[in-house]
VEXDREN-2710 file (C-alpha; in Angstrom, 1 decimal):
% VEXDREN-2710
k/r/px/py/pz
1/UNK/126.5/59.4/88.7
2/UNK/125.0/62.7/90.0
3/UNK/125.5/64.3/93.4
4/UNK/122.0/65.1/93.9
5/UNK/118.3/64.9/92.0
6/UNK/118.3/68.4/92.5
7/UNK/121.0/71.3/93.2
8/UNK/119.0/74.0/94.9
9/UNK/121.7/77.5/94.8
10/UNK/120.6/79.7/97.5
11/UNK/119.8/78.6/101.1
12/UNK/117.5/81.5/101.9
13/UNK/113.8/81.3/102.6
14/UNK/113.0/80.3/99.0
15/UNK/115.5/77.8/98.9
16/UNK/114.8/76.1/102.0
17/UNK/111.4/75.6/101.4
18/UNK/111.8/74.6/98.1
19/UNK/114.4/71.7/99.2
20/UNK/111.8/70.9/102.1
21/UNK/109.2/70.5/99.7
22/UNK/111.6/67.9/97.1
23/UNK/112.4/65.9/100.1
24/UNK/108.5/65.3/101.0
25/UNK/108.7/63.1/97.8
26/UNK/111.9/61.3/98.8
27/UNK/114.0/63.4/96.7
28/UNK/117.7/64.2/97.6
29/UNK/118.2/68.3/97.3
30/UNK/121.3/69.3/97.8
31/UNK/121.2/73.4/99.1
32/UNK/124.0/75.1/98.3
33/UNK/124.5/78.4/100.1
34/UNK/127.5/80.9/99.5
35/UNK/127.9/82.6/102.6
36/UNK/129.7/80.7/105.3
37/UNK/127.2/82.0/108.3
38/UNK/123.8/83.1/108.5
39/UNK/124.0/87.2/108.1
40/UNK/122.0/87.4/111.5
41/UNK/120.4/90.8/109.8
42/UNK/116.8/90.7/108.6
43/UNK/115.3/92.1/105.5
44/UNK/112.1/91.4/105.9
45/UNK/109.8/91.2/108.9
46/UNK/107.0/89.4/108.3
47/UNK/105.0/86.5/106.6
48/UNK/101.7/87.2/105.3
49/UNK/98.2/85.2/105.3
50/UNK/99.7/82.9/102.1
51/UNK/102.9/81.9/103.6
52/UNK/101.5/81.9/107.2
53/UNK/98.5/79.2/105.3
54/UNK/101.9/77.7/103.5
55/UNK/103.4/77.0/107.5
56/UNK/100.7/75.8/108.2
57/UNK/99.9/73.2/105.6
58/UNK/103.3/71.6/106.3
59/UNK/103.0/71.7/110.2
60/UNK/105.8/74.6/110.9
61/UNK/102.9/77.1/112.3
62/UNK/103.4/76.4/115.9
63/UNK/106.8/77.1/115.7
64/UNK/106.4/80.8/113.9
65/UNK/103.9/81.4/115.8
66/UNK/106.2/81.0/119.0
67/UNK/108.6/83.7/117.4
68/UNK/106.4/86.0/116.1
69/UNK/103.6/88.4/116.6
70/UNK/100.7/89.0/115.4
71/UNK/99.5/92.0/113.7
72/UNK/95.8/92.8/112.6
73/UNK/96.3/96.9/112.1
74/UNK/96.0/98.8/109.1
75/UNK/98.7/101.0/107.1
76/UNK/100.3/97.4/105.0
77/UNK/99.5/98.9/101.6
78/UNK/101.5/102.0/100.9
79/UNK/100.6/102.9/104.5
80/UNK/97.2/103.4/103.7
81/UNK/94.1/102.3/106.0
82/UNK/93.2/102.7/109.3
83/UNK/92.6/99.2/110.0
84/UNK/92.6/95.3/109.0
85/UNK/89.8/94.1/106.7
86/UNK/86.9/92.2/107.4
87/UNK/86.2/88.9/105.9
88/UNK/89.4/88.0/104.5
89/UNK/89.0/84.4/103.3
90/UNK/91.1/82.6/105.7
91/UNK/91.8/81.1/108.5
92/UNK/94.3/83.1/109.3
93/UNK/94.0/86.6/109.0
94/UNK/96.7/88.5/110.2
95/UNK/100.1/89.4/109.8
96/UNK/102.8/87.3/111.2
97/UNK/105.9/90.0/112.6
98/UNK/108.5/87.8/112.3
99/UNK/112.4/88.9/111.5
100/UNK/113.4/87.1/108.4
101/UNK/116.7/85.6/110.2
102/UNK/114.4/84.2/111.9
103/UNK/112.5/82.7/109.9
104/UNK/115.4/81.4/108.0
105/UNK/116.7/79.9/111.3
106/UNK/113.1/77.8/111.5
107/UNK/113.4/76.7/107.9
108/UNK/116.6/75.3/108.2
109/UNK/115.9/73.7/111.2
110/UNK/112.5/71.7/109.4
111/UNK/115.0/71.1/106.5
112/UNK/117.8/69.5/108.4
113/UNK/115.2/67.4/110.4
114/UNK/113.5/65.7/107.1
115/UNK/117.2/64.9/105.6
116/UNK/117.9/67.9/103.2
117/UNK/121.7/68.5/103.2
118/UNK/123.1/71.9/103.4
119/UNK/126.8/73.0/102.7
120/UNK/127.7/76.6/103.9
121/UNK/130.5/78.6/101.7
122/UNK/129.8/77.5/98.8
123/UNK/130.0/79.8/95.7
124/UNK/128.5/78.8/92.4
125/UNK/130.8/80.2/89.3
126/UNK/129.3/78.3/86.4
127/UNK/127.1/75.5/85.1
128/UNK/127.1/73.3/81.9
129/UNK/123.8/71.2/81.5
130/UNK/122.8/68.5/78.9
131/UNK/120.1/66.4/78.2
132/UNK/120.7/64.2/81.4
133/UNK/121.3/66.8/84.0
134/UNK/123.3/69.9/85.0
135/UNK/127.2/70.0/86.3
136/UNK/128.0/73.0/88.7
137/UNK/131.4/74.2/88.8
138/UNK/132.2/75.8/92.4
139/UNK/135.0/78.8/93.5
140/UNK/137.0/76.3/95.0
141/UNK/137.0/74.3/91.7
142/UNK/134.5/71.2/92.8
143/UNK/132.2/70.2/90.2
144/UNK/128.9/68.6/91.1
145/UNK/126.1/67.2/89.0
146/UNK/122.5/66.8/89.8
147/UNK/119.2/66.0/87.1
148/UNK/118.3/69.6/87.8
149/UNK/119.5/72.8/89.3
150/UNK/117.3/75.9/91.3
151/UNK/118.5/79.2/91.5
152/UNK/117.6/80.3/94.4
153/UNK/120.9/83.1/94.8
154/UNK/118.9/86.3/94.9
155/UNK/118.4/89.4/93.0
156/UNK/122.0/89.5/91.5
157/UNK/122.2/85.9/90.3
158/UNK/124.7/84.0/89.5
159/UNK/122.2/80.8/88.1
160/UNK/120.7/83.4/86.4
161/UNK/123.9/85.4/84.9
162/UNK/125.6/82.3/83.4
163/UNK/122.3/80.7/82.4
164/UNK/122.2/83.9/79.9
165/UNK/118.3/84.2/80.9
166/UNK/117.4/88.4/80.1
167/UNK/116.1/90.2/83.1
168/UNK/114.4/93.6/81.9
169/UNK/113.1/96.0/83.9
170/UNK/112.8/99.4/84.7
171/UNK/115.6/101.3/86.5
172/UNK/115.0/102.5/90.1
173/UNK/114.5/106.2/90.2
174/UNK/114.8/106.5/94.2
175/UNK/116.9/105.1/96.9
176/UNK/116.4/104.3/100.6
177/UNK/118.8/103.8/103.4
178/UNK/117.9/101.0/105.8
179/UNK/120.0/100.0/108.7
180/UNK/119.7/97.7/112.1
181/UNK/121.6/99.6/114.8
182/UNK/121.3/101.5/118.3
183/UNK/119.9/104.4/118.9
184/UNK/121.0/106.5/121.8
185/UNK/117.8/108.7/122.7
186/UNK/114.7/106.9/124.9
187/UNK/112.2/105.8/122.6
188/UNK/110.0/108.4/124.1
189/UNK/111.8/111.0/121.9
190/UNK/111.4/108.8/118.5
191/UNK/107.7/108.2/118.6
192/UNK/106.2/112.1/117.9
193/UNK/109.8/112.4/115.6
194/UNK/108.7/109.9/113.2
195/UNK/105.2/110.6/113.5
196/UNK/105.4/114.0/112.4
197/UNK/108.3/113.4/109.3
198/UNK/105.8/110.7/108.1
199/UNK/103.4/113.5/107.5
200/UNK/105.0/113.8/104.6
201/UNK/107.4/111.3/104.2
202/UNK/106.6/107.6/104.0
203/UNK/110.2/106.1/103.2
204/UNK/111.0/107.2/106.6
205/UNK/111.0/105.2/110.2
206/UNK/112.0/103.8/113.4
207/UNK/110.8/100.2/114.8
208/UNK/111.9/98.6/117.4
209/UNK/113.2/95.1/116.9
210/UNK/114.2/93.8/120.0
211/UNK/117.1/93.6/121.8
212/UNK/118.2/96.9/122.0
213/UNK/118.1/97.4/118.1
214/UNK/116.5/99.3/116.1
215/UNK/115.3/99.4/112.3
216/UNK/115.8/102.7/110.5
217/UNK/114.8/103.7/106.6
218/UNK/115.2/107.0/105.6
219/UNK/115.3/108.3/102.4
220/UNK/119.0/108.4/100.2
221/UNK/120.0/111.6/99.3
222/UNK/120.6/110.3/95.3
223/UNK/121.3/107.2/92.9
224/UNK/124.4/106.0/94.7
225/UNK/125.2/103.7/91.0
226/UNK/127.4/101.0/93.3
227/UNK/124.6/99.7/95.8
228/UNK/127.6/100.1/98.7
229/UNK/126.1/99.8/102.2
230/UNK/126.1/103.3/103.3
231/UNK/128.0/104.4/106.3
232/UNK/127.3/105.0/109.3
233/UNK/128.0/108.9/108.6
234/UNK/126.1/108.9/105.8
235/UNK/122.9/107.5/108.0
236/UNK/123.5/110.2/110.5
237/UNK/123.6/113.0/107.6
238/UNK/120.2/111.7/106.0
239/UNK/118.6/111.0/109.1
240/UNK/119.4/114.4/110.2
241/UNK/118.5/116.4/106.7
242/UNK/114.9/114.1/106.5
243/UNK/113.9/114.3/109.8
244/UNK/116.1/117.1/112.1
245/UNK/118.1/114.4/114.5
246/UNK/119.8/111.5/114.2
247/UNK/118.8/109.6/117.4
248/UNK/122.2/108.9/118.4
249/UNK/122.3/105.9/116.2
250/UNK/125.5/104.1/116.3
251/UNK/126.5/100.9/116.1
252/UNK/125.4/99.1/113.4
253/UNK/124.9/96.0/112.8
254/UNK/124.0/95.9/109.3
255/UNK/123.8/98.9/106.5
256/UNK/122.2/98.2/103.1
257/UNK/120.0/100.7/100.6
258/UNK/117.4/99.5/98.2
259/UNK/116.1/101.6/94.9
260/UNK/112.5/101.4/93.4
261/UNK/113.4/99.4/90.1
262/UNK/111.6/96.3/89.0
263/UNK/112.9/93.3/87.1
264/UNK/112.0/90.3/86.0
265/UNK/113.4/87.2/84.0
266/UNK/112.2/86.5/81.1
267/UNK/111.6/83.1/81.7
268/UNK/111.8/80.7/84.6
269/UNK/113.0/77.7/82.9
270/UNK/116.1/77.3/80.8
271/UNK/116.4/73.9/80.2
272/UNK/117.1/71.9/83.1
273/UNK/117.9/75.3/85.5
274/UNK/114.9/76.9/87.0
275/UNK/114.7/80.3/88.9
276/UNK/112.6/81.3/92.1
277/UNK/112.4/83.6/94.4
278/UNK/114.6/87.1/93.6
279/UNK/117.0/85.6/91.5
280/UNK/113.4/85.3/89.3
281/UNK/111.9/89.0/90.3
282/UNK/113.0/91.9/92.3
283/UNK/111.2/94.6/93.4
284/UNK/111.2/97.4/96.1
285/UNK/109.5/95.8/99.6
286/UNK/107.1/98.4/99.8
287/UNK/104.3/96.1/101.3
288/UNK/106.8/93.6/102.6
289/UNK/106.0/90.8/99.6
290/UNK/109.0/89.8/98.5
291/UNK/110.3/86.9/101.1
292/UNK/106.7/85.6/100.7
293/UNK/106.8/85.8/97.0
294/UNK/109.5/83.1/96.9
295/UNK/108.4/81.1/99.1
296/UNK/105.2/80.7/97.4
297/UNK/107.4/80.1/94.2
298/UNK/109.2/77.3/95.9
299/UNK/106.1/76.1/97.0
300/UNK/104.3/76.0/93.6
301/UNK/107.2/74.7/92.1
302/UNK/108.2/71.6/94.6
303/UNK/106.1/69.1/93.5
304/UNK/105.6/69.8/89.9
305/UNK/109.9/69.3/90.0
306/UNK/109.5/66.2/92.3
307/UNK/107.2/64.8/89.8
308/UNK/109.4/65.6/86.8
309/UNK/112.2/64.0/88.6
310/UNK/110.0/60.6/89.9
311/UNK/108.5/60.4/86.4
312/UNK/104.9/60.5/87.0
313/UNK/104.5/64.5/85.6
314/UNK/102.2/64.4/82.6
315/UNK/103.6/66.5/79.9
316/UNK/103.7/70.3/80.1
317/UNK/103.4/70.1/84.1
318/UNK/107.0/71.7/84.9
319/UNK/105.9/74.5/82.6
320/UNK/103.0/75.3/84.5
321/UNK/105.7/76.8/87.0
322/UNK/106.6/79.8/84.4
323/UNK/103.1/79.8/83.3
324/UNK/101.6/80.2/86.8
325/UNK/103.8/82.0/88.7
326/UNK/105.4/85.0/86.2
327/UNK/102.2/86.7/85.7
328/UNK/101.8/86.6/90.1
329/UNK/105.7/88.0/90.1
330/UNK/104.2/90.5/87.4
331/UNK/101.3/91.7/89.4
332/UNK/103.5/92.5/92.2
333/UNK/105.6/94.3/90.9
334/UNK/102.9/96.8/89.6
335/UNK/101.7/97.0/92.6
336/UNK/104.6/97.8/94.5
337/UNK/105.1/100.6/91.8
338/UNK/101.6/101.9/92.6
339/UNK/102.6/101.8/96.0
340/UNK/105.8/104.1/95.5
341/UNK/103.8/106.4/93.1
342/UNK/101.5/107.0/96.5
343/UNK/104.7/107.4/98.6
344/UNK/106.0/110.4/96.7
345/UNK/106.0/113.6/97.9
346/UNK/105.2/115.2/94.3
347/UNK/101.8/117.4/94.9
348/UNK/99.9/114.9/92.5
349/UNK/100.6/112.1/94.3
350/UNK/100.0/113.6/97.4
351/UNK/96.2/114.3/96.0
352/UNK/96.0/110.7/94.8
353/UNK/97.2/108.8/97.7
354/UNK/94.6/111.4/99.8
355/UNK/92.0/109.8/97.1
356/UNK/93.6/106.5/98.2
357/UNK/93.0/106.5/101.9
358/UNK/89.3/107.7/101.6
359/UNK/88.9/104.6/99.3
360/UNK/90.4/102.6/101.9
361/UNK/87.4/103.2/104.1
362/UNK/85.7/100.7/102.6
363/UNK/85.8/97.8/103.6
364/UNK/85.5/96.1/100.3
365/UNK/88.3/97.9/98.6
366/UNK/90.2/97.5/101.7
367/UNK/90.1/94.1/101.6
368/UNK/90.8/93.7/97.6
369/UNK/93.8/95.8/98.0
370/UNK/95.2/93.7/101.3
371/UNK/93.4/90.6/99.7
372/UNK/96.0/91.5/96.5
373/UNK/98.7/92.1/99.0
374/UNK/98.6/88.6/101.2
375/UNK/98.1/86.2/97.7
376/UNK/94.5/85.1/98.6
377/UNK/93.0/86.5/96.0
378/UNK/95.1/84.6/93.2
379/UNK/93.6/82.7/90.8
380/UNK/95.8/80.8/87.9
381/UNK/94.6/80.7/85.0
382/UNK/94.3/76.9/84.0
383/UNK/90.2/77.5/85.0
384/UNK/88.0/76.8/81.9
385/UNK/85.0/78.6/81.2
386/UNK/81.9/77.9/83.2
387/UNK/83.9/76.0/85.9
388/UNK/82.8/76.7/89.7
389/UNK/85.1/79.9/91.1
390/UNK/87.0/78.1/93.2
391/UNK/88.9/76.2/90.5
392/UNK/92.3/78.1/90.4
393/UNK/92.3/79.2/93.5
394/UNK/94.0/77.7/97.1
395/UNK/91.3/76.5/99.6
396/UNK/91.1/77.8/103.2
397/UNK/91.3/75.7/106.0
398/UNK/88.3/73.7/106.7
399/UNK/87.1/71.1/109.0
400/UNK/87.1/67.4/107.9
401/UNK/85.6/64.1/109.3
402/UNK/89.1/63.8/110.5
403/UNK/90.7/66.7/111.6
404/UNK/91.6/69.0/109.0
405/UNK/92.6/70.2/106.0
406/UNK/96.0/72.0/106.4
407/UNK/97.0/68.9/108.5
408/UNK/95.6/66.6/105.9
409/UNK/97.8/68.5/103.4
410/UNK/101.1/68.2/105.5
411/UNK/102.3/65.1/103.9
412/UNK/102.3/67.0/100.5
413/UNK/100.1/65.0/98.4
414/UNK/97.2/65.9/96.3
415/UNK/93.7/66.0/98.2
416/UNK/90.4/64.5/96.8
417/UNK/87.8/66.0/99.3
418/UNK/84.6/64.0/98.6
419/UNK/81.2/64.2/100.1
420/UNK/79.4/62.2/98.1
421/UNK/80.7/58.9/99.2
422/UNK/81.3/57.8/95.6
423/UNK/84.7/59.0/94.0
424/UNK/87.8/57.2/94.0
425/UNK/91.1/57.7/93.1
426/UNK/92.3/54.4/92.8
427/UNK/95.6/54.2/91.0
428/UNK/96.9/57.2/92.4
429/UNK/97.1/56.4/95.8
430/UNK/100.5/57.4/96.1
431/UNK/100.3/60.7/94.9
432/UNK/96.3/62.0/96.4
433/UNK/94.7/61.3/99.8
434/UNK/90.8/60.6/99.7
435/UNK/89.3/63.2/102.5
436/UNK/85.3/63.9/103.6
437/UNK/85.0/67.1/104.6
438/UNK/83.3/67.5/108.1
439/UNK/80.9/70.5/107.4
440/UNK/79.4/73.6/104.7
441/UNK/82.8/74.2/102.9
442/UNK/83.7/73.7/100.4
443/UNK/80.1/74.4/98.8
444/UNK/80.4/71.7/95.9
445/UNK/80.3/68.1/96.3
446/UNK/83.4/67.4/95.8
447/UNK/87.0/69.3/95.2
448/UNK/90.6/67.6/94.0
449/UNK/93.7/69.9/95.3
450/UNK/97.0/69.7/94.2
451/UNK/99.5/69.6/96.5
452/UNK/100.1/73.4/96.8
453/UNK/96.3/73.4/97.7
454/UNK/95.0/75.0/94.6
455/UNK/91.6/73.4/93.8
456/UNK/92.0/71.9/90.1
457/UNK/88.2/70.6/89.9
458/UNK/85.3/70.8/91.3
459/UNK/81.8/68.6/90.7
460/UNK/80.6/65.7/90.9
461/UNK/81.3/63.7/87.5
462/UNK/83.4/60.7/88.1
463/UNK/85.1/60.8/84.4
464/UNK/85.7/64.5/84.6
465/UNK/87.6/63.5/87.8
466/UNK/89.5/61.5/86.1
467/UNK/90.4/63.4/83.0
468/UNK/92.1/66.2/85.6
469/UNK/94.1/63.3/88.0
470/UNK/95.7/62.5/84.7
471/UNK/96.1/66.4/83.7
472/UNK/97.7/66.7/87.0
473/UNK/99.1/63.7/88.3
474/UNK/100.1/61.9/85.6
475/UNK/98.5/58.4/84.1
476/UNK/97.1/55.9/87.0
477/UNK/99.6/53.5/88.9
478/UNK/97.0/50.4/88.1
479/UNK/94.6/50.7/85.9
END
């Protein structure tokens, strides 16, 4: 008897979506979430051009839209770059400012409203799994069992802990202090402040969040070893030592510091227990990629799960998760190392991140580097030799006969997108929608997406079309 099909731990943004995602195939996620109340605090502040595409193909867009604003400015990677690229291939090209306990709010709303159930303080202490499925043990001693279990608990995870899955790394070598408070100066006085400490100092700021609060980051003095929140004293000292003045801050609402170490587990999959999001990777959030790292995770992951769980998955499809998305989680954490190295305030670095922002003039290296930065660039590897570019990668919004693509995609399902008139995918009806595409794109007569809109052929050849529906989605209902 199980609980659930799948035990998602973690009812952040990764989590949510993820559960979302399982549901769209009729699943039963159960989210399990150890704090007892949303934080109200927000670690992040943004959603880039993937996860705003992501919103998008599953209909929440509007909505984040609503809460958020959007930002087309420069300065996103390592504060470099005077303004937003050109040509960014999407339809959406911009940043989405958008606290994170906000978007967590929207999530959970879309995932109560399509069924997924949710259960506030509850703490995970331990798991036992067998070839049938995976029992939870909880603090308050309630065991439940599911087919599979997420981890989905963040940088310090417990999944990932008692699942004895390594997470190497390299150790942080610098600490920052970030808070959410008040400040007690007119924002008049902040503006030429920060302007002129960020001269020379990157890991150093005011922004306005709304509502009378502010968020601060300043610089730690050392290693603090314990990761406490700092205190409100010891905010006031930094701020004072960095920058000459402390603003008046005072009460806070939230206190945290973050060092400049990277990890990441050594696999994604033990068994039945996956990871995603931190509890897979963490990182410093230089470039602000982290929230939109796990939800892209979730979102690869979703249906390849769902299909494991149905039965349809041909073999090897669950692994693709590991495969696919630890070399992404890889890249971004060099990059957000590169991005610290140009932060520093060693002479070197200064030289190189002045080498840095010249190269940034261009537009084509600007858009690479933001291109990198946002996830549209990524292509997975499953592309053979001599197969059109856009295998491997997601597909931009386009126009079909009927609407279009993002909304054709909000349903979850693999997309055939067919201008010929003469493929089919009979047999797997219930897994791909046949779409015409209305105008130019995409340039090739026909394209099959999976449902995480990464094109996995392109062509024309009705037995090659085949051969990757049953790569993908598993042999034919009828055949």
């Amino acid at each position: 008897m199980f609980d659930a099909d799948v035990l998602v731990i973690g009812g952040g943004p990764t989590g949510l979506v993820l559960a979302s995602e399982l549901r769209l195939w009729g699943l039963r996620p159960l989210v399990l979430e150890k704090a007892a109340e949303p934080s109200g605090h927000s670690k992040a502040l943004g959603l880039h051009v993937r996860s705003i595409e992501v919103m998008d193909q599953r209909g929440l867009l509007d909505r984040f839209l609503a809460r958020g604003q959007q930002y087309r400015v420069g300065g996103f990677f390592a504060g470099l770059g005077t303004s937003w690229p050109q040509g960014l291939d999407t339809a959406h090209s911009y940043v989405l400012g958008i606290p994170q306990n906000v978007t967590e709010e929207l999530l959970d709303e879309h995932a109560r409203e399509v069924g997924v159930e949710i259960r506030r303080g509850q703490e995970l202490v331990g798991l036992d799994q067998d070839a049938e499925g995976v029992t939870a043990e909880l603090a308050d001693g309630t065991r439940l069992r599911a087919r599979w279990l997420v981890g989905c608990d963040g940088g310090r995870s417990t999944v990932r802990a008692v699942t004895g899955i390594a997470f190497p790394g390299l150790p942080a070598r610098h600490e920052t202090l970030i808070a959410e408070v008040r400040i007690g100066v007119p924002w008049e006085e902040v503006v030429p402040v920060v302007a002129e400490v960020r001269k020379t100092q990157l890991r150093y700021g005011v922004m306005p969040l709304g509502d009378g609060l502010f968020r601060v980051v300043v610089p730690a003095a050392g290693l603090s070893g314990d990761r406490s929140a700092p205190t409100l004293d010891e905010l006031r000292e930094r701020l004072i030592a960095v920058g000459g003045t402390d603003f008046g801050v005072h009460e806070p609402r939230w206190t945290s510091r973050f060092g400049d170490g990277t990890r990441q587990a050594e696999r994604y999959r033990e068994g039945r227990v996956l990871l995603a999001g931190d509890a897979a990777h963490i990182h410093p959030p230089t470039g602000g990629q982290g929230l939109n790292l796990g939800v892209q995770d979730a979102f690869n992951l979703g249906w390849k799960l769902a299909a494991e769980v149905l039965g349809w998955a041909p073999e090897g499809l669950l692994d693709t998760y590991h495969s696919e998305r630890h070399p992404v989680a890889a890249a971004v954490l060099d990059n957000t190392r590169a991005q610290m190295e140009l932060m520093s305030e060693e002479p070197g670095a200064r030289a190189v991140r002045r080498l840095f922002a010249e190269l940034m003039d261009f537009d084509e290296v600007n858009r690479h580097l933001i291109g990198k930065l946002t996830a549209i660039d990524l292509r997975y590897g499953y592309a053979e030799e001599g197969e059109p570019p856009l295998v491997g990668r997601r597909l931009r919004d386009v126009p079909l006969k009927e609407g279009r693509l993002y909304e054709a995609a909000r349903a979850g399902r693999g997309l055939l997108l067919d201008r010929t008139g003469t493929l089919s995918v009979a047999g797997w009806e219930d897994r791909v929608r046949l779409v015409a595409p209305a105008g130019d794109e995409p340039a090739v007569p026909a394209a099959l997406l999976r449902p995480d809109g990464h094109v996995v052929w392109a062509g024309d050849d009705p037995g090659e079309l085949r051969e990757r529906l049953e790569r993908w989605f598993g042999a034919p209902a009828t055949t």
